[in-house]
C-alpha positions as CSV (number, residue, x, y, z in Angstrom):
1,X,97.7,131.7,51.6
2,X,94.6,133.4,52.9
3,X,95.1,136.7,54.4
4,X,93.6,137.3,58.5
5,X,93.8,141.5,58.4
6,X,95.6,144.4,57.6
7,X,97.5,147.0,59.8
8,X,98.0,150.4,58.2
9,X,101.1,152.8,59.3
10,X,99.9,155.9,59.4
11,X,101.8,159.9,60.1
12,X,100.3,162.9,61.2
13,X,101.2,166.3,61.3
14,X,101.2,167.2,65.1
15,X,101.5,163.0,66.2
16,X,104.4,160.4,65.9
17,X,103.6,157.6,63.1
18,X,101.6,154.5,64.8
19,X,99.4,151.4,63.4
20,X,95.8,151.2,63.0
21,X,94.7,147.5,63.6
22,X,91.7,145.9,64.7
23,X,91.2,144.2,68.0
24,X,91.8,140.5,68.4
25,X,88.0,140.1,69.6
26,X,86.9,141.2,65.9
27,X,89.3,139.0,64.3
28,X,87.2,135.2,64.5
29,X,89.3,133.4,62.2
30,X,92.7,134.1,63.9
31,X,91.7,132.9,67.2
32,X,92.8,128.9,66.4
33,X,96.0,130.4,65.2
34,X,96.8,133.0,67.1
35,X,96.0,133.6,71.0
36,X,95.3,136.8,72.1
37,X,98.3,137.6,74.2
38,X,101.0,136.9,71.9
39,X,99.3,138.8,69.0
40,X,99.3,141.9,71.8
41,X,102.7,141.4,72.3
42,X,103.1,141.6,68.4
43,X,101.3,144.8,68.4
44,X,103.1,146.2,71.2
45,X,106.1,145.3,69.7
46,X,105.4,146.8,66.2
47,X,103.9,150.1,67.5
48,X,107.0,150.9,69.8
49,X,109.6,149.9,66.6
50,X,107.9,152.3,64.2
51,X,106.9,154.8,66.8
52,X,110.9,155.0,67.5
53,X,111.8,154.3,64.1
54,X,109.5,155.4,61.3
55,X,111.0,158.7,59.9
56,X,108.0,161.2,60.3
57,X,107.9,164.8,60.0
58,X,105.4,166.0,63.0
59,X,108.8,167.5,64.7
60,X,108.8,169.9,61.7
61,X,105.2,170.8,62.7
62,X,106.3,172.2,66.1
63,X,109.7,173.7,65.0
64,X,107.8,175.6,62.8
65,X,106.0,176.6,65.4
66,X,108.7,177.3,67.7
67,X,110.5,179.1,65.3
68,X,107.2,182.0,64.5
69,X,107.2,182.5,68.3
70,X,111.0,183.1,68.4
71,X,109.9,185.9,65.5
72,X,107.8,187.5,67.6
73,X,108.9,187.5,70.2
74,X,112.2,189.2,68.6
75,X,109.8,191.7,66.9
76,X,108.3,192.6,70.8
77,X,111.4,192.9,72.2
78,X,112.6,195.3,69.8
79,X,109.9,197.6,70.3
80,X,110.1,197.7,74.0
81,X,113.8,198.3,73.9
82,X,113.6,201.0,71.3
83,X,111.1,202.7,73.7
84,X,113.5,202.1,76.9
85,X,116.6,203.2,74.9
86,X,118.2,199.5,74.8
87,X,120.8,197.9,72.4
88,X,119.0,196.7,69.2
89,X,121.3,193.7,69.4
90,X,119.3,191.9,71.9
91,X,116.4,191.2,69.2
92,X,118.6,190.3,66.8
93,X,120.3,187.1,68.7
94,X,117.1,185.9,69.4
95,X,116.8,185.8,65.7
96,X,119.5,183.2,65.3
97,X,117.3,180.5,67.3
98,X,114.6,180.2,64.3
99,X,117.3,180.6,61.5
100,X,119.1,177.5,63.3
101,X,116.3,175.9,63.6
102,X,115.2,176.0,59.9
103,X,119.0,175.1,59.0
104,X,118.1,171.6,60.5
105,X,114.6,171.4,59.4
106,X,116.0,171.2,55.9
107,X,118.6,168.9,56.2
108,X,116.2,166.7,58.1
109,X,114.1,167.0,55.3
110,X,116.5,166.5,52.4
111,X,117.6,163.1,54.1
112,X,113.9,162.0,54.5
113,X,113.8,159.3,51.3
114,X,117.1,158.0,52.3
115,X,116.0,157.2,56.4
116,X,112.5,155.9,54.9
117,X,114.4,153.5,52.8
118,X,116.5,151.9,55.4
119,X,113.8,152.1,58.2
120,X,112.0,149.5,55.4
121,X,115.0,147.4,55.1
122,X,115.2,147.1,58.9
123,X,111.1,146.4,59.4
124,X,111.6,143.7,56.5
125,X,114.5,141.8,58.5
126,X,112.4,142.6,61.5
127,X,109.2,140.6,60.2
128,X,111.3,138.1,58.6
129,X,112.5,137.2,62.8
130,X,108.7,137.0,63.4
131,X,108.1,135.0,60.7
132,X,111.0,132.6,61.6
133,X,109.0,132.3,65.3
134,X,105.9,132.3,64.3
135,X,105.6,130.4,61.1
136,X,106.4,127.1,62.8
137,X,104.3,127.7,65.8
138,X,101.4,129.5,64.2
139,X,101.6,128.9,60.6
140,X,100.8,133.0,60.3
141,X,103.3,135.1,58.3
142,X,103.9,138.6,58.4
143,X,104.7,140.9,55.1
144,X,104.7,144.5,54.4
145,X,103.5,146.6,51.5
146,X,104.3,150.4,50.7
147,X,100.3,151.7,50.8
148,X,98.5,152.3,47.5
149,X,95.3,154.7,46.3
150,X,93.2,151.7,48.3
151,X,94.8,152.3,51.6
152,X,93.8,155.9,51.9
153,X,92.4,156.2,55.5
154,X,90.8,159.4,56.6
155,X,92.9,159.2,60.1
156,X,96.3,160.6,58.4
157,X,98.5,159.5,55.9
158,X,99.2,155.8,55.1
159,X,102.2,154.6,54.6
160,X,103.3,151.1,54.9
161,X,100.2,148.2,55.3
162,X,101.2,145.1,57.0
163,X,99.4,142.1,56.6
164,X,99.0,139.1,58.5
165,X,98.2,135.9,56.7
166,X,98.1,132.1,57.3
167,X,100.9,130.1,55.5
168,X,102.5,126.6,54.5
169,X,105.1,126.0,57.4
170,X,107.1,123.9,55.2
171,X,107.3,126.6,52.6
172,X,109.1,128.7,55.3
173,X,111.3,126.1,56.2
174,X,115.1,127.4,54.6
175,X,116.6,125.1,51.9
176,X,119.7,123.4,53.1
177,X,122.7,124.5,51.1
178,X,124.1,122.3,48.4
179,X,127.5,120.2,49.8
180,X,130.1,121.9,47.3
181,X,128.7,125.5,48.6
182,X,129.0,124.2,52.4
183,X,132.8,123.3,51.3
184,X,133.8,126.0,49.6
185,X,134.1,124.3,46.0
186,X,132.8,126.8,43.5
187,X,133.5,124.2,40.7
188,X,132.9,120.7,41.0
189,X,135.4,117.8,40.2
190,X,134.4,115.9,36.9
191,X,135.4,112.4,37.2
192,X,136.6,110.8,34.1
193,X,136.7,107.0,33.6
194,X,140.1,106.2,32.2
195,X,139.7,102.6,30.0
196,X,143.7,100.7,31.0
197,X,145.9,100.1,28.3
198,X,145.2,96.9,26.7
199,X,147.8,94.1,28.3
200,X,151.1,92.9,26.7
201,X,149.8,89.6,25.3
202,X,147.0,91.5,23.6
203,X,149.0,93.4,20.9
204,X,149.8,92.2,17.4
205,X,152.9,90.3,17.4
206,X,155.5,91.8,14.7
207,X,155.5,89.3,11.9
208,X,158.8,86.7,12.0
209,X,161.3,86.4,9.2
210,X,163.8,83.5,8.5
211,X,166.6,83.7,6.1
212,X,164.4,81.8,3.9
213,X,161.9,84.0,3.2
214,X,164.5,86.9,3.1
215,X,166.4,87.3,-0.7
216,X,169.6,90.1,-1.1
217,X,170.3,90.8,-4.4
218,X,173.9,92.4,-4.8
219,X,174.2,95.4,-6.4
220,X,176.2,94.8,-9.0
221,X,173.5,92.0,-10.8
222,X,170.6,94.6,-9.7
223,X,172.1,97.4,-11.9
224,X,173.2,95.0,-14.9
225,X,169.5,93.5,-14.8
226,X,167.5,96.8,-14.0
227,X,168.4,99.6,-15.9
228,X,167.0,103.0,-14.3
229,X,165.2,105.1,-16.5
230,X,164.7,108.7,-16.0
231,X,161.4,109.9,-14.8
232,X,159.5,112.0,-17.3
233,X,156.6,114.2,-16.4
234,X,155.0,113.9,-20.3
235,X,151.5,112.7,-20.1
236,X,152.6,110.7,-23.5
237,X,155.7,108.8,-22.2
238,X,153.9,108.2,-19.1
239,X,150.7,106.8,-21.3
240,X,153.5,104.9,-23.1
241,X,155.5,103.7,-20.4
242,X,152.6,102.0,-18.7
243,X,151.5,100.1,-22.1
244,X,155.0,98.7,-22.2
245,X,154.9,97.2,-19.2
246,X,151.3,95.7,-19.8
247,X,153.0,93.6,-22.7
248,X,155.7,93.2,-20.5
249,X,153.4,91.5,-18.1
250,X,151.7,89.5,-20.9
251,X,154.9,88.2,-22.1
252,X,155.8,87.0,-18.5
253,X,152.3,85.4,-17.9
254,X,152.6,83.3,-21.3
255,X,156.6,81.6,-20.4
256,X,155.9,77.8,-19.3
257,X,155.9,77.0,-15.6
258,X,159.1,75.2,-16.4
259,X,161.4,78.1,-16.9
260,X,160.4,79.9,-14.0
261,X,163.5,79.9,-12.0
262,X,163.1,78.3,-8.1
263,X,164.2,80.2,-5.0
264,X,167.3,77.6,-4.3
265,X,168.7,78.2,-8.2
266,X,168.6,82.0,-8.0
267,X,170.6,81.5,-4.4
268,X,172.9,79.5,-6.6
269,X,173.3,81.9,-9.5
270,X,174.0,84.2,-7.1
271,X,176.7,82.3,-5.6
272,X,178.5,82.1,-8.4
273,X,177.9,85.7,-9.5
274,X,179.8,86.5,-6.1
C-alpha cells in the first residue's frame, strides 16, 4: 500500500481547526486514481466536518478577551459614578458577565479529552463510509493518525494527520459471515454415526440340551457318596488336601476301561435306588 499525501489537522489560538493539504495539481501520481473534482469534494467535505466538529479552544482565546474588557470597563464605570455620586452596585453586576464567563470556560475545558475522543471515533466511522465508496471505485483508502514529533508544522498545532493511500480493493471487500452466526446457532450440532444393532440371526444361538446329555442325581445317593468336609483356612490341611486328591486322581486314571460305569447303567442304578 503506497501512500499519495498527507493532510495535517491543525488549531490555532484565534482560528477554528482546518486541514492543510496540497493541491491536486501537485499531486501527479493520484491523477489515474483520483479526478480532481471528487477529491475537492473530499476536501470540502473533511474541512466543513472538523471545522464543525473538531473540539478547539480559539473560543477561549476571545472569552478571555471579552471577559478583561468586561473588567475594565467595570473598573471605569466605578470611577465615573463615584465622581457623579452613583450607586456602586452598577459596576459590580457588570462584574458577574466575566465571572460567568470563566465558569464555562472551565467546564469547557475540563470536558476537552472526553469531546476529542469521541470527535475521533466519529471521523474514524466517517472515513470508514469514504473508504466503503471509494475503495471499489478508486482503489484509494483513507486512514487517520493522532500527529507525532514529525508532524510539527510551523502554521499551529497538529493534531490528527490523514493520509490517503492506494489499496487492494479486494482487501476491503467485508468477509461474509459464517452460516451458523447468520442463524443464530452459537454452538454447532455434532453429528454422530450410530452403527445398528447387529440383526437377530446374527447372535449366538443358546446351546440346546436333550435329556440325554442332562444327568439328576437325587439327593439322597449325592450325600451317601459325597461326604462334605468342612473348609479349613490352614495353609497345611489345604497343602494336604490338594495331595489327596492328586492320588485320588492317580488311582482313578489307573482302573481298566472296563469298570468304568456307562451313562445308561448309572440311569439304571438310579432307577433302582428310587
Amino acid at each position: 500500500m503506497s501512500s499519495f499525501t498527507t493532510m495535517t489537522v491543525i488549531t490555532q489560538r484565534w482560528r477554528p481547526p482546518r486541514v492543510l493539504h496540497d493541491r491536486h495539481e501537485n499531486l501527479t501520481v493520484l491523477f489515474e486514481f483520483l479526478p480532481r473534482e471528487t477529491f475537492d469534494a473530499r476536501i470540502k467535505e473533511l474541512s466543513q466536518l472538523i471545522r464543525k466538529k473538531y473540539p478547539s479552544s480559539y473560543l477561549d482565546y476571545y472569552i478571555f478577551a471579552l471577559a478583561i474588557i468586561f473588567v475594565i470597563a467595570s473598573a471605569a464605570f466605578s470611577l465615573v459614578a463615584r465622581a457623579a455620586g452613583v450607586s456602586m452596585w452598577y459596576p459590580l453586576i457588570l462584574l458577574l458577565f466575566p465571572a460567568s464567563l470563566s465558569l464555562w470556560t472551565s467546564r469547557r475545558r475540563a470536558t476537552m479529552v472526553n469531546r476529542t475522543k469521541e470527535f475521533e471515533k466519529t471521523f474514524r466511522s466517517y472515513l470508514g463510509d469514504l473508504n466503503k465508496r471509494d475503495a471499489s471505485q478508486h482503489q484509494i483508502k483513507w486512514s487517520v493518525r493522532r500527529a507525532s514529533r514529525h508532524d510539527r508544522t510551523a502554521v499551529g498545532n497538529a493534531c490528527l494527520v490523514i493520509e490517503l493511500a492506494q489499496c487492494d480493493p479486494e482487501s476491503e471487500v467485508d468477509a461474509l459471515p459464517l452460516y451458523q452466526e447468520v442463524e443464530g446457532n452459537e454452538n454447532p450440532q455434532v453429528m454422530v454415526q450410530i452403527d445398528p444393532p447387529p440383526a437377530h440371526e446374527d447372535a449366538d444361538e443358546p446351546p440346546n440340551y436333550t435329556e440325554r446329555d442332562v444327568v439328576v442325581l437325587p439327593m439322597e445317593s449325592m450325600a451317601t457318596d459325597h461326604e462334605l468336609q468342612p473348609l479349613s483356612t490352614s495353609p497345611s490341611i489345604t497343602f494336604r488336601q490338594s495331595i489327596d486328591q492328586a492320588n485320588a486322581k492317580e488311582d482313578d486314571d489307573d482302573v481298566p476301561d472296563d469298570a468304568v460305569p456307562t451313562r445308561r447303567s448309572l440311569h439304571q442304578v438310579m432307577h433302582r435306588n428310587q
